[in-house]
C-alpha positions in Angstrom: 133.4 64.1 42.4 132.8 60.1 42.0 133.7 58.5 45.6 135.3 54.9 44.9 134.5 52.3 47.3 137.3 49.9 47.3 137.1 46.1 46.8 139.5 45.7 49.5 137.5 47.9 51.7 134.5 46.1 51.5 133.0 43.5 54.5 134.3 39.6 54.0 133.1 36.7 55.6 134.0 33.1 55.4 131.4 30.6 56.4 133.1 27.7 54.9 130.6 26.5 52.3 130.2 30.3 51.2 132.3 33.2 51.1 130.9 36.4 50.6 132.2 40.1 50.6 129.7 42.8 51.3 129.6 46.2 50.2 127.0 47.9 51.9 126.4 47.0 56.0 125.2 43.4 56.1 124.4 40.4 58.9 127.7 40.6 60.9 129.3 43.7 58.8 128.3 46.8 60.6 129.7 50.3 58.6 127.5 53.3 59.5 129.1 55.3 56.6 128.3 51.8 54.4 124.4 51.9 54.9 123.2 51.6 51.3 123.3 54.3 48.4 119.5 55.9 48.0 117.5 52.6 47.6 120.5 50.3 46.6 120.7 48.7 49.9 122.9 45.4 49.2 125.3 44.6 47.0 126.7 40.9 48.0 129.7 39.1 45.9 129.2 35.7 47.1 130.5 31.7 46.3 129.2 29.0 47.3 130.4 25.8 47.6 129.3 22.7 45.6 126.4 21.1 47.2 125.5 23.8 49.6 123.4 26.8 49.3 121.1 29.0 51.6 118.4 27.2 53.7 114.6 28.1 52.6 114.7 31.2 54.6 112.3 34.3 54.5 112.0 38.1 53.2 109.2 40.9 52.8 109.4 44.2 50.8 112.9 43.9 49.3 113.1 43.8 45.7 116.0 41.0 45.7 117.9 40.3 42.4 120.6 38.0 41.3 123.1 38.0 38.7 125.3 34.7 38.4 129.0 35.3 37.0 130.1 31.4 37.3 128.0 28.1 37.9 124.6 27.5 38.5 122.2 28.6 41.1 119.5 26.6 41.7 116.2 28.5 43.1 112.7 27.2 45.0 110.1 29.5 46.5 106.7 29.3 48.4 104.9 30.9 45.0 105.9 27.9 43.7 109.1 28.6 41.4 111.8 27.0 40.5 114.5 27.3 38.2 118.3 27.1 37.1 120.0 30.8 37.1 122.9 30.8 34.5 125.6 33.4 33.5 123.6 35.6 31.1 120.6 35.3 33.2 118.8 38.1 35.9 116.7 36.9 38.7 114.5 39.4 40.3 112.2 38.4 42.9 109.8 41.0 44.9 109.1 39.5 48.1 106.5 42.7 48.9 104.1 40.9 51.8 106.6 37.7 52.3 108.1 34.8 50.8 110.3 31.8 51.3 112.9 30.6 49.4 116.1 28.6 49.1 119.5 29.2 46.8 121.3 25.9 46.4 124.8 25.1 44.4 123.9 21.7 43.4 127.4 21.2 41.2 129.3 18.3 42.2 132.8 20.2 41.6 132.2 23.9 40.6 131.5 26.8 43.2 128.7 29.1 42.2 130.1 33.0 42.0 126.8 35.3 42.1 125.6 39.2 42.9 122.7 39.4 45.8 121.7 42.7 45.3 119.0 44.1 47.7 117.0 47.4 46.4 114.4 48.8 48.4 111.0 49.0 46.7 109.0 52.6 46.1 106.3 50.8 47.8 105.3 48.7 50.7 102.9 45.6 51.2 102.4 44.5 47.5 101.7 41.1 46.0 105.0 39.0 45.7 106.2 38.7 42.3 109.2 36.5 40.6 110.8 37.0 37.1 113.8 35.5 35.5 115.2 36.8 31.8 118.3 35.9 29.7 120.0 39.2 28.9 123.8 38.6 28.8 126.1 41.4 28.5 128.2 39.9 25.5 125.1 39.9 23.0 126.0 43.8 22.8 129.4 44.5 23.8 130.3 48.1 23.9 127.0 49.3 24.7 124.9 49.7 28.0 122.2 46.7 28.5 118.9 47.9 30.3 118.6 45.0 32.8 115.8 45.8 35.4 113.7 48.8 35.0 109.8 50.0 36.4 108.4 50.3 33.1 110.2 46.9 31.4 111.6 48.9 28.6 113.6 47.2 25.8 113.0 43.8 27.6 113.9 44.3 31.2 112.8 42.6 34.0 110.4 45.0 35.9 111.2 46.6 39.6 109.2 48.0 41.8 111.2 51.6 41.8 112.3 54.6 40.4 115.5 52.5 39.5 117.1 51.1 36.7 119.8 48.5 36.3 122.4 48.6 33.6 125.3 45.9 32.4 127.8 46.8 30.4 130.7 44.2 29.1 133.9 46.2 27.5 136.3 44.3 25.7 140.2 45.5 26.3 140.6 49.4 24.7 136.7 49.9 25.0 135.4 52.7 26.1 131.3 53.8 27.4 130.1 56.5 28.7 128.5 56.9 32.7 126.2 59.9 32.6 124.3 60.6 35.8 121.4 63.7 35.5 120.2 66.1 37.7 118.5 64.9 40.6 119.8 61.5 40.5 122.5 58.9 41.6 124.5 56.3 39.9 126.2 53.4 41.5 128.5 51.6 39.4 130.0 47.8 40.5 132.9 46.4 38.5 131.9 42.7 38.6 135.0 41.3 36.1 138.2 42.4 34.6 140.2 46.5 35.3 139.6 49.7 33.6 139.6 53.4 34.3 137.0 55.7 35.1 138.0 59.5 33.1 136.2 62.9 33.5 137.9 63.8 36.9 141.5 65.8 37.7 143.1 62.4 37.1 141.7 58.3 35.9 140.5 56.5 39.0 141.8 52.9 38.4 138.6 50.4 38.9 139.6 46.5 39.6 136.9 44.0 39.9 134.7 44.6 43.0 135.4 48.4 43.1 132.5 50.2 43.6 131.8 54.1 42.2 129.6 56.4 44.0 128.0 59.2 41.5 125.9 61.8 43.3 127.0 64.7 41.0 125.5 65.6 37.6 127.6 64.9 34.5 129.0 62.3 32.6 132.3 59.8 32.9 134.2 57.7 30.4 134.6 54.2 31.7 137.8 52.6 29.6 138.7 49.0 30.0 142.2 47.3 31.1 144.0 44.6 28.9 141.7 42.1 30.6 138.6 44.1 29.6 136.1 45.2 32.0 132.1 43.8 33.2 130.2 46.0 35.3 126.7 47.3 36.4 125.6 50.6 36.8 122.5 51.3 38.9 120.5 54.7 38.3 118.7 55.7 41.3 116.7 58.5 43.1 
């Protein structure tokens, strides 16, 4: 059966100028039964402050995407990119050999609210790639949006793995199906709003920063709460 992870359950930390809450192991949160799900190795809920960010700082062979909720996140990097990521917008940066980068919040009043989500890449050593698209969830409401995918179908930004990245936005009633297939896993992350996940001996209540674990075969109604409900749904090896 689907395995929530709880919101409340999930790392926090409070640096001051960001706040962050972790649902996999990460930096000071240490969980060995919270290591990751198949490749899907970070899933970050982070805000930062105005006028602070993170430092230009380094990675290699992550496949390192962001998804921005409130704000602006301003991005620089040593292939020479920069850019404004807005709500609507995906950022997915391979860092494969190594690159450098910053993340800055450079709003005078307003904290930025984003995802860092970490997947690790099929393979190893490849040539460092960066890729930003506008695919908001509200352009198809009621229906799953194909966000990141290894073969760029129907628009998506292209990862390097046997992975594919959904985003779904449900308005209050809706209802979508979660399927999951043999010999895979699905992850799904409420980022906004309540709802119901159906198709077990009873409705697992989701609230925003719930996390579903999918390991099983099948498929699962997802309904949303009065508020409505925004999630992502990772498909993974």
């Amino acid at each position: 059966m689907p395995t929530l992870r709880s919101a409340a359950d999930r790392g926090h930390a409070d640096h001051g100028w960001l706040r962050s809450a972790h649902t996999f192991s990460f930096a000071g949160y240490h969980d060995p039964a919270q290591m990751g799900f198949g490749p899907l190795r970070v899933i970050n809920e982070d805000r930062v402050r105005p006028g602070a960010g993170f430092a230009t700082h380094g990675h290699a062979d992550m496949e390192i995407i962001s998804v921005v909720l409130d704000g602006v996140l301003a991005h620089r990097d040593s292939m020479g990119n920069g850019s404004e990521i807005r709500p609507g917008e995906v950022q997915l940066m391979s860092a494969g050999t190594g690159v450098r980068h910053s993340e800055f919040n450079h709003q005078k009043d307003a904290e930025v609210h984003f995802l860092q989500i970490w997947i690790q890449p099929a393979v190893r050593g490849t040539a460092p790639r960066y890729a930003q698209a506008a695919l908001p969830l509200d352009a198809r409401p009621g229906q799953w949006r194909l966000l990141l995918s290894p073969d760029g179908a129907e628009g998506s930004l292209v990862i390097g793995q046997d992975a594919r990245l959904y985003g779904a936005l449900l308005h209050s009633g809706g209802a979508l199906t979660a399927p999951n297939t043999v010999g895979r896993r699905s992850y799904l992350h409420v980022m906004r709003g309540s709802g119901a996940l159906e198709g077990g001996a009873a409705p697992q209540p989701l609230v925003a920063g719930d996390g579903v674990k999918i390991e099983e075969a099948g498929a699962w109604t997802l309904t949303a709460g009065a508020e409505g409900l925004e999630l992502l749904r990772f498909d993974l090896p």
